[in-house]
C-alpha positions as CSV (number, residue, x, y, z in Angstrom):
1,X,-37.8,15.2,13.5
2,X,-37.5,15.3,9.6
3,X,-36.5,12.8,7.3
4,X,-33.4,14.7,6.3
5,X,-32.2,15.2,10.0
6,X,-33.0,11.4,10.6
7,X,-30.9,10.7,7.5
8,X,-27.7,13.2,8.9
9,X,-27.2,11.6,12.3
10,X,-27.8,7.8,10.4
11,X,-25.0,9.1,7.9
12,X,-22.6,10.2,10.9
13,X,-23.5,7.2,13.0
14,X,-22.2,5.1,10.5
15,X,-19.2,7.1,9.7
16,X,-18.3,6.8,13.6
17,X,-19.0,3.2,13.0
18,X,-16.4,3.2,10.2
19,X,-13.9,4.8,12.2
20,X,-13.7,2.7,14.8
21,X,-13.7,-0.5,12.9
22,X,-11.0,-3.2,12.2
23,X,-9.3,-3.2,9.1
24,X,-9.9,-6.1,6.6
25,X,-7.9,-9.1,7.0
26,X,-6.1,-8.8,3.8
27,X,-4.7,-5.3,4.5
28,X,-1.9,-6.2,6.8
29,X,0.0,-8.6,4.3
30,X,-0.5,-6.8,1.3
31,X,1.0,-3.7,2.9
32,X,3.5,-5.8,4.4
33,X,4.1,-7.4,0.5
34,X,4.4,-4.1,-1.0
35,X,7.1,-3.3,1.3
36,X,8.8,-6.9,0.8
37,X,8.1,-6.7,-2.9
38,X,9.8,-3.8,-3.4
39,X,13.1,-4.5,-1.2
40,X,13.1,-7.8,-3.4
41,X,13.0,-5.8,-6.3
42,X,16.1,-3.6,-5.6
43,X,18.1,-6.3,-4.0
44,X,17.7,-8.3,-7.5
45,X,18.8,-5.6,-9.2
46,X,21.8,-4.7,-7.6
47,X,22.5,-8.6,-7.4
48,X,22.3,-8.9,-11.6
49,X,23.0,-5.1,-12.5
50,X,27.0,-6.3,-13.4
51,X,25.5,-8.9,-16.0
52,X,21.4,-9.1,-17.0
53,X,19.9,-6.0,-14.8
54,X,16.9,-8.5,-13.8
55,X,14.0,-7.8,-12.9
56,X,13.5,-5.8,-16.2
57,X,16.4,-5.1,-18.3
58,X,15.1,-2.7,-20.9
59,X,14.5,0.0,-18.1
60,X,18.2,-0.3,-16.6
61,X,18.4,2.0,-13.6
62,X,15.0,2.6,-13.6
63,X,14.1,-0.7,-11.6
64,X,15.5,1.1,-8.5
65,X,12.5,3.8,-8.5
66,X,9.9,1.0,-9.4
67,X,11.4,-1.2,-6.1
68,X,11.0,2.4,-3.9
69,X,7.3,3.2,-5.6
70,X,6.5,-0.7,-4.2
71,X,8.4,0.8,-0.6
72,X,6.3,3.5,-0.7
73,X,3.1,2.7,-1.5
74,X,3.3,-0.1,1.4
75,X,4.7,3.0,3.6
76,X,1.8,5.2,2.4
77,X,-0.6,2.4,3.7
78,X,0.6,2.2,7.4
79,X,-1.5,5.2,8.6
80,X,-4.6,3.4,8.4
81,X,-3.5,0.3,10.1
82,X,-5.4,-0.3,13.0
């Protein structure tokens, strides 16, 4: 066999290998923390919007669609929890 056939079946022996492999132990909690993060970050600001609008006041409403980008992006990592 060639050297470039050899290479092809190491490359999608690996990939399978990939595949089928556990995630890395820090993935589960940080999706979990984006998730948590961003609830936090809405329920603070519907807590303080009648007085300081915490957890950044110069963006006022805005805070909501940072807390559901944090929601999301912890949604968006789910599909390649194993």
């Amino acid at each position: 066999m060639s050297k470039s056939k050899d290479r092809a079946i190491d490359r999608a022996q690996a990939a399978e290998l990939r595949k089928d492999a556990p995630n890395p132990v820090w993935f589960k909690p940080v999706m979990f923390g984006f998730m948590l993060l961003g609830l936090a970050w809405i329920v603070l600001y519907y807590i303080t919007s009648a007085t300081l609008q915490l957890p950044i006041p110069q963006i006022g409403q805005a805070n909501i669609f940072v807390g559901f980008g944090l929601v999301l992006v912890g949604f968006l990592m789910t599909p390649w929890w194993k």
